[in-house]
C-alpha positions in Angstrom: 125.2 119.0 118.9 124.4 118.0 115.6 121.5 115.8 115.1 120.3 113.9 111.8 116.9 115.2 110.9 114.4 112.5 110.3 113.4 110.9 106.6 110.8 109.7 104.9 109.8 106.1 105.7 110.2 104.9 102.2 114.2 106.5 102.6 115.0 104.6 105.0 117.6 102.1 104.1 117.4 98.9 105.8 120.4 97.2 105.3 121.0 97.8 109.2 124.2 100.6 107.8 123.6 104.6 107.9 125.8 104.8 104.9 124.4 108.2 104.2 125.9 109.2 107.1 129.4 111.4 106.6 132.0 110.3 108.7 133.1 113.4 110.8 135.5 113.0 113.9 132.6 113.0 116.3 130.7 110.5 115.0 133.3 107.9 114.1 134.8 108.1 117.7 131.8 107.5 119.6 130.1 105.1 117.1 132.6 102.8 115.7 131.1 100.1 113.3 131.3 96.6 114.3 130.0 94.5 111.9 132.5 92.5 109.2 133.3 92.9 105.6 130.8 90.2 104.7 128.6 90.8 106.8 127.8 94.5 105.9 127.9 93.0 102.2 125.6 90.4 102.9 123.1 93.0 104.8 123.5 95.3 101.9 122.5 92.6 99.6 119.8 91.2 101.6 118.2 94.5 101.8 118.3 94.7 98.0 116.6 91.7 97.3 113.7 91.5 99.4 112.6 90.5 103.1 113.3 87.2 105.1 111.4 86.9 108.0 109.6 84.7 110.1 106.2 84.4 111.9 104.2 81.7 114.1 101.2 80.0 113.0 99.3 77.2 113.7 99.4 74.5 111.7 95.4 74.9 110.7 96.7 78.2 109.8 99.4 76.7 107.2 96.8 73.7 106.0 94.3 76.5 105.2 96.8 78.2 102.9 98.5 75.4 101.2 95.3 74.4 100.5 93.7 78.1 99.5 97.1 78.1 97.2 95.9 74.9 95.1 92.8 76.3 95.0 94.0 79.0 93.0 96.3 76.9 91.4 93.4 75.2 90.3 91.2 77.5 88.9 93.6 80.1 87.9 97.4 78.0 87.1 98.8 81.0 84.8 98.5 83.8 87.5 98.7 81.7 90.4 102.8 81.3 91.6 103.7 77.5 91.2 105.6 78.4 94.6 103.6 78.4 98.0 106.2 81.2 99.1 105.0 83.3 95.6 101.7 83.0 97.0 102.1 84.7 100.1 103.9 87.4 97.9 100.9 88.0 95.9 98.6 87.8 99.3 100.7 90.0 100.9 100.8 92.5 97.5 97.4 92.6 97.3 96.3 93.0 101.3 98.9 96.0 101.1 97.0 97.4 98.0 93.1 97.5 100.1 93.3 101.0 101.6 93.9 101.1 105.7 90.1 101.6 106.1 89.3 98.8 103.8 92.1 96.8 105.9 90.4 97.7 109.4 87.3 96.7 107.9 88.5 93.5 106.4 90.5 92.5 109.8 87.3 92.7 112.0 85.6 89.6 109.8 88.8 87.8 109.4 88.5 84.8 111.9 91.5 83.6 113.2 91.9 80.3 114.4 92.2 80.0 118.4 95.2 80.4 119.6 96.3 77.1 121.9 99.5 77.5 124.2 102.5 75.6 121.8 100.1 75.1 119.0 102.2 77.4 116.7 105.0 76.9 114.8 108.0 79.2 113.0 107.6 79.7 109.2 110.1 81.5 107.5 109.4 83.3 104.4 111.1 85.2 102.0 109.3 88.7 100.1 110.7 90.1 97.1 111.6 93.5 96.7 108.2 94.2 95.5 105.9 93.4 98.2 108.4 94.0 101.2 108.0 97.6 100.4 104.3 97.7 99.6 104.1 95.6 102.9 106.0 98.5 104.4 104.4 101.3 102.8 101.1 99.7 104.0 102.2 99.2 107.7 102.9 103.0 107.4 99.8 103.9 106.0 98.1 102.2 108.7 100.2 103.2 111.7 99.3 107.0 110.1 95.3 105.8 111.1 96.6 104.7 114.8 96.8 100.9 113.9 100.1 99.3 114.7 101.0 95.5 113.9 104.2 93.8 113.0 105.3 92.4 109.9 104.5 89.0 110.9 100.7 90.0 112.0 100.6 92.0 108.8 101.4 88.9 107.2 98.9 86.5 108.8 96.3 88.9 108.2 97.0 89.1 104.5 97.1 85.3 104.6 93.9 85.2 105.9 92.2 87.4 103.3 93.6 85.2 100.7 92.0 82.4 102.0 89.1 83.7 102.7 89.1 84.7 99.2 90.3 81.5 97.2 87.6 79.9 99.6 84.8 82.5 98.3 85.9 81.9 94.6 85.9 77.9 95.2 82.2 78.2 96.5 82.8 78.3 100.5 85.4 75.5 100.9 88.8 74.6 100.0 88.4 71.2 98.7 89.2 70.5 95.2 
């Protein structure tokens, strides 16, 4: 039997396609591809361009960024993404840079607010190419020290640094 032997995370193509893979008459006949024209094309080229995905938080959750991202709008407008979106790139981009130690550290004094039984709502977001694969590379990094989390946890917890931050910059609070 021939088996593929395992790659890299950061090889890993995730446009939901092994294109890498050679068709041979054993694996054609036993694994025949069912997805359309446009829809491989529009995996392929969602893949290329970043990350859509979507998490659940509560809506103190979302009011504490929005307003932790006109904070930093505030004090810092030419760095600071115009888009709320652009802000959770750069929050995620920069949680992914702390090293997994520093993240461990920094997710025991993050305080989350409690969670209440249909208190939380879908929020969709969208991550350029950029920080879906430092997010990934970081979720590696830290499954590597025995932490596991998914992308939307990862998110959330990056979230929560950057309002903890933008509320340590403002003096403690997020008024403006």
């Amino acid at each position: 039997m021939n088996r593929r032997q395992p790659r890299p995370f950061a090889d890993v193509k995730h446009s939901g396609l092994d294109d890498d893979i050679e068709p041979t008459a054993s694996n054609t006949a036993t694994t025949p591809r069912t997805r359309s024209g446009a829809a491989a094309r529009r995996a392929t080229s969602a893949a290329a361009v970043g990350l859509d995905f979507s998490t659940r938080w509560s809506d103190e959750t979302m009011n504490r960024a929005k307003a932790a991202h006109l904070v930093d709008r505030v004090h810092d407008a030419k760095s600071t993404p115009t888009s709320f979106n652009g802000w959770v790139a750069v929050a995620v981009q920069m949680w992914a840079r702390l090293s997994p130690s520093r993240r461990a550290q920094e997710r025991k004094s993050l305080t989350l607010p409690p969670a209440t039984a249909g208190a939380s709502r879908p929020r969709k977001f969208r991550l350029p190419e950029g920080a879906r694969i430092a997010l990934e590379d970081a979720m590696r990094a830290d499954e590597l020290t025995g932490h596991r989390e998914g992308r939307g946890t990862f998110v959330t917890h990056a979230v929560m640094h950057a309002i903890n931050a933008a509320s340590s910059r403002n003096g403690g609070d997020l008024s403006i």
